[in-house]
C-alpha positions as CSV (number, residue, x, y, z in Angstrom):
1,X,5.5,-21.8,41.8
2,X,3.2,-20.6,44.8
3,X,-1.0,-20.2,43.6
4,X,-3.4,-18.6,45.9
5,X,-6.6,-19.7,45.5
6,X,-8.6,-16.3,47.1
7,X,-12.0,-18.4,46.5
8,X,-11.3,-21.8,48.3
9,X,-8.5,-20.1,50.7
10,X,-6.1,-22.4,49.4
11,X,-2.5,-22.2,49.0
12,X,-0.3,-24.8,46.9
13,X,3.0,-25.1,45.1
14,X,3.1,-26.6,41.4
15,X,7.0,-27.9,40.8
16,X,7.8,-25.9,37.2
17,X,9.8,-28.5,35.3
18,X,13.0,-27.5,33.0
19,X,13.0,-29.3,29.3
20,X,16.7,-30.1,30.1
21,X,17.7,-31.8,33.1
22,X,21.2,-30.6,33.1
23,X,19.7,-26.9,33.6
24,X,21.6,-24.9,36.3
25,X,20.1,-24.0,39.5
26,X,21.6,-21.0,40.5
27,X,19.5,-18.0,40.2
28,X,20.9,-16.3,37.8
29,X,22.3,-17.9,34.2
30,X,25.4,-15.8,34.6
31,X,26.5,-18.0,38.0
32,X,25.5,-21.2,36.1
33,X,29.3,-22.8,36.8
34,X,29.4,-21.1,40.8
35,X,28.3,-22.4,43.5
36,X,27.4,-19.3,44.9
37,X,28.5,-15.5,44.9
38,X,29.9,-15.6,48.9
39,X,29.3,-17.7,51.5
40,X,25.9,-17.0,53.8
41,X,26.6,-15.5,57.3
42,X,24.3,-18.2,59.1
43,X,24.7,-21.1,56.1
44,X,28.2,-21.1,55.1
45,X,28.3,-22.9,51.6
46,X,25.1,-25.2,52.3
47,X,23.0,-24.6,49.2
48,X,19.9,-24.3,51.2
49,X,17.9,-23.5,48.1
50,X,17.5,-23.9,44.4
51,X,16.7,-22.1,41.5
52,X,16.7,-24.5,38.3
53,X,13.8,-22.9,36.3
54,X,13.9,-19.7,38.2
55,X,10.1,-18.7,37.4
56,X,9.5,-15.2,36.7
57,X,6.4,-12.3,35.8
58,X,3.5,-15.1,35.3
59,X,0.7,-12.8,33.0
60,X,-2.9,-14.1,32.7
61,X,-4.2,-14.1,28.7
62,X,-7.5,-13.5,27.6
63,X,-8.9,-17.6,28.0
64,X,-7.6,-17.2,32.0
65,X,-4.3,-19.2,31.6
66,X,-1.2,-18.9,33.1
67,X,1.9,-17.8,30.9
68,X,5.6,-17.3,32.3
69,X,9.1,-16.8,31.6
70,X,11.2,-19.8,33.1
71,X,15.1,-21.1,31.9
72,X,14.5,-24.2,30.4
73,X,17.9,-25.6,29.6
74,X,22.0,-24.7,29.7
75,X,23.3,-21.2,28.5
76,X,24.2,-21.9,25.2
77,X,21.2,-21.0,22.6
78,X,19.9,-23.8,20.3
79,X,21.1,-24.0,16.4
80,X,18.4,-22.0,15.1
81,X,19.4,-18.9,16.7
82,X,22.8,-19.3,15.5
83,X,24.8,-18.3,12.4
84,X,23.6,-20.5,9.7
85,X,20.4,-21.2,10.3
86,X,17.5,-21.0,8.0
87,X,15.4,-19.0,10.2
88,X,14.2,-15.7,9.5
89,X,15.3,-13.7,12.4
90,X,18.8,-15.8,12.4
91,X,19.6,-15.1,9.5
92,X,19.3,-10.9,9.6
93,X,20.6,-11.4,13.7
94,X,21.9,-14.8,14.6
95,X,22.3,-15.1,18.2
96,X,25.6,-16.6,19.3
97,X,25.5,-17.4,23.2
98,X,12.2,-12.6,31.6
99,X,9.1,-10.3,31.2
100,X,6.4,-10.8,28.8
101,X,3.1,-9.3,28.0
102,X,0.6,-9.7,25.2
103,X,-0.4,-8.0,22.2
104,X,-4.2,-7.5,21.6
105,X,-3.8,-8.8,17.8
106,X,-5.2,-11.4,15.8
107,X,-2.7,-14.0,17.4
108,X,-2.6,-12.6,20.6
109,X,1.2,-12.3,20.3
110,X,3.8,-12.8,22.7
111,X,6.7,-10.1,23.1
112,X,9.0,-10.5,25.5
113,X,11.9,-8.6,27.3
114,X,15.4,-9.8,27.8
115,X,15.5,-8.2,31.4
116,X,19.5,-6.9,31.0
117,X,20.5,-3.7,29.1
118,X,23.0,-5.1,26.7
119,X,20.9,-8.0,24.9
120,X,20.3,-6.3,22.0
121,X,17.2,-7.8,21.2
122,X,13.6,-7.7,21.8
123,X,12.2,-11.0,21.0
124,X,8.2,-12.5,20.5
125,X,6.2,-15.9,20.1
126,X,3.3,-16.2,18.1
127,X,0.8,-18.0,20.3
128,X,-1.3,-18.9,17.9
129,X,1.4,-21.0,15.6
130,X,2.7,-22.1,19.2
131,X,-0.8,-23.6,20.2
132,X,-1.9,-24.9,16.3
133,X,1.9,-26.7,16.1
134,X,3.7,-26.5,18.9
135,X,6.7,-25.8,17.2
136,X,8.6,-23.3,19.2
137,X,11.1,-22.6,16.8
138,X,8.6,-21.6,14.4
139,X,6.4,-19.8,16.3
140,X,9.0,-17.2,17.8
141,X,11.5,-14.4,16.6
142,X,13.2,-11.4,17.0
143,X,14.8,-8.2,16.1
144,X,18.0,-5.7,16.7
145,X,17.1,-2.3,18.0
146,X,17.5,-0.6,14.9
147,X,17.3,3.4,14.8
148,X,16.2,5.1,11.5
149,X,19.1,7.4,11.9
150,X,18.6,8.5,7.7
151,X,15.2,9.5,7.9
152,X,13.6,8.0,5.5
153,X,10.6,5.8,7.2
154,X,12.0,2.4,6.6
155,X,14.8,0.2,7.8
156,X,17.8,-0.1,5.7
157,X,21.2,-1.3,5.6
158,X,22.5,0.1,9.4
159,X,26.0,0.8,11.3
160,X,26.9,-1.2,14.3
161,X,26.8,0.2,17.8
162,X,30.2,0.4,17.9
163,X,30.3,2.6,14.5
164,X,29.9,6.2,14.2
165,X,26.7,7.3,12.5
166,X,26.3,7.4,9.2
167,X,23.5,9.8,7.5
168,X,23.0,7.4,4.7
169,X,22.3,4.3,6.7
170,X,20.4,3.6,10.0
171,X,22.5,2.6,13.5
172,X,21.6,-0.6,15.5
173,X,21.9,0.2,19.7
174,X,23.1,-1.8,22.2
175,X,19.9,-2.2,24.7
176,X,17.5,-4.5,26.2
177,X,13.6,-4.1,27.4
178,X,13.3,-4.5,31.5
179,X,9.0,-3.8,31.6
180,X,7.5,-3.8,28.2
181,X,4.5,-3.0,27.3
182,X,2.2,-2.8,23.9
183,X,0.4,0.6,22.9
184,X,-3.3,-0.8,22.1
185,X,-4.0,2.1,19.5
186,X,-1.1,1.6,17.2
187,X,0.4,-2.1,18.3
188,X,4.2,-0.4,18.9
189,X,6.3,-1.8,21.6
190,X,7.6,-0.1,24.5
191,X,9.8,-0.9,27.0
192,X,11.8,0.4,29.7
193,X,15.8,0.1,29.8
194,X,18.0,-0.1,33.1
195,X,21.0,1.6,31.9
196,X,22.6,5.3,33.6
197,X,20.5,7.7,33.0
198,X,18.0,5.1,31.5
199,X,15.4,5.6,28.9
200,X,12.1,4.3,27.4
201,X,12.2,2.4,23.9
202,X,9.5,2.3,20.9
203,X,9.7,-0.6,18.2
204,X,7.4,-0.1,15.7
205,X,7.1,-3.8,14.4
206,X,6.7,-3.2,10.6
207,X,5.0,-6.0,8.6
208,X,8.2,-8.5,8.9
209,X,9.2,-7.5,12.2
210,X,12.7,-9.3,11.4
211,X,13.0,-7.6,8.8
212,X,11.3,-4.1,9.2
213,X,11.2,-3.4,13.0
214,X,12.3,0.0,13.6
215,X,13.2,1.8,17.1
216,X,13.0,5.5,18.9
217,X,14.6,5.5,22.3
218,X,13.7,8.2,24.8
219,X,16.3,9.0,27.5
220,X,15.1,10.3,31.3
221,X,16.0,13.7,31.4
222,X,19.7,13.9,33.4
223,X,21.7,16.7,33.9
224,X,19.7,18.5,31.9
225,X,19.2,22.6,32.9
226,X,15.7,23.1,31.2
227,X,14.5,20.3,32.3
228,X,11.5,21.0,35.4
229,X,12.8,17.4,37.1
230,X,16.0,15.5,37.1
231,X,15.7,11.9,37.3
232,X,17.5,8.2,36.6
233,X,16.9,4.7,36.7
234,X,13.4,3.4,35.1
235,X,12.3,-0.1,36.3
236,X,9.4,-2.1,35.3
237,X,6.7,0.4,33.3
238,X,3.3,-0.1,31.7
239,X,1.4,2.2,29.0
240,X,-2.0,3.0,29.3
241,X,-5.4,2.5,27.2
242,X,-4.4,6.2,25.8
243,X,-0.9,5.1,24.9
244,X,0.8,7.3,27.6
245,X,3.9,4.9,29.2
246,X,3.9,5.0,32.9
247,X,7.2,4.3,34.8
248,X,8.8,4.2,37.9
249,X,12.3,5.9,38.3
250,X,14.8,4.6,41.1
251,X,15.7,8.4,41.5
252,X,12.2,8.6,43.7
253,X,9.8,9.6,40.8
254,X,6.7,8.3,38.9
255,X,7.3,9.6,35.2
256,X,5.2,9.1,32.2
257,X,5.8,9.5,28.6
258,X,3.5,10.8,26.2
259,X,5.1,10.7,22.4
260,X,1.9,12.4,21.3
261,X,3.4,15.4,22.8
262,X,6.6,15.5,20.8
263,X,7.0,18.5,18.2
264,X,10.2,17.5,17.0
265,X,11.5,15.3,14.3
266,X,11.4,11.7,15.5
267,X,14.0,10.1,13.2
268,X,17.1,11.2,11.2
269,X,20.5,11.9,12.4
């Protein structure tokens, strides 16, 4: 990882160690058993590079450290993620087989994105359980996007994404946070998602996240007549000190997104 020192005029690179050595080096996890996706016009198949940790959006917190995402060992998930385990978010979502930001709360929390549109999850560490224990497996968690499709104000029993809606339960999505951000005057989560036409996510966290997390998705406007602009593609985003989610669009626009300005309902079928 490259550090500029701006002060000094100093430039060095700090070697980010993985926690298991047989962690692939390609640059993405997906190409973990390929050497590489085609052969380079001036390198042929000399790997000329690696990518083991493949270090990604490092984010300052409020003591001036360092924090960043970085792969840390082989694909498959440890066993308290999976099926079985005793761990909270496991056991509502166990999770069979990249950005970060933190919350201004009392522990300073973690969330982070999963950086693809179909991971289904939106995940978080608690830094202060992290720091006080360093037990990882303790400190994080995370939730299905869950929309409160029923109407009632609360997460309850829900459909699959691959089930048609039903107006007595609420629906899980398939998605996955790209930027993320958290709204400082109510804490909800937001977070852009990469998929055609695209859209912008809120999780409202609930008291047991796990448990109570609940989700509005907000899709770009596309094909749509009454619509003033036409757009697709959000990428990274942010949300401002009012709350008003700021994010670029690979269709050549800036848009921003402010939910104080909705009149409609904003749950139910």
């Amino acid at each position: 990882m490259p550090i500029l020192d701006p002060v000094r005029h100093r430039a060095i690179d700090v070697k980010v160690p993985a926690r298991d050595a047989n962690t692939p080096d390609t640059m993405f996890i997906s190409t973990a058993n390929t050497l590489m996706l085609a052969p380079s016009p001036a390198w042929g198949t000399e790997r000329i590079w690696q990518s083991q940790t493949s270090v990604h959006n490092p984010m300052f917190d409020e003591k001036g450290r360092v924090w960043l995402t970085a792969r840390i060992r082989p694909p498959d998930n440890p066993q308290f993620c999976k099926k079985g385990s005793d761990h909270p978010s496991a056991k509502l979502f166990p999770l069979e087989t990249h950005h970060l930001v933190f919350a201004e709360d009392a522990h300073n929390t973690l969330w982070l994105s999963s950086g693809g549109a179909s991971s289904g999850i939106l995940g978080w560490l608690d830094r202060k359980i992290f720091e006080e224990t360093g037990d990882a497996q303790k400190a994080q968690g995370w939730t299905p996007f869950v929309l409160d499709t029923n109407g009632n104000g609360k997460r309850d029993e829900y459909v699959e994404a691959n089930e048609p809606v039903d107006p007595t339960k609420d629906k899980r999505i398939v998605a996955g946070y790209y930027g993320i951000g958290v709204n400082p005057i109510d804490g909800s989560i937001w977070g852009s998602v990469l998929n055609f036409p695209g859209a912008v996510i809120r999780v409202n966290p609930g008291d047991n996240p796990p448990a109570t997390a609940l989700t509005e998705i907000y899709e770009v406007p596309w094909n749509e007549p009454k619509a003033s602009i036409n757009g697709y593609g959000p990428r990274g985003m942010d949300i401002d000190r009012d709350g008003v989610v700021w994010v670029p669009l690979a269709s050549g626009h800036l848009a921003s997104f402010d939910r104080r300005k909705c009149h409609g309902p904003l749950n139910g079928p």
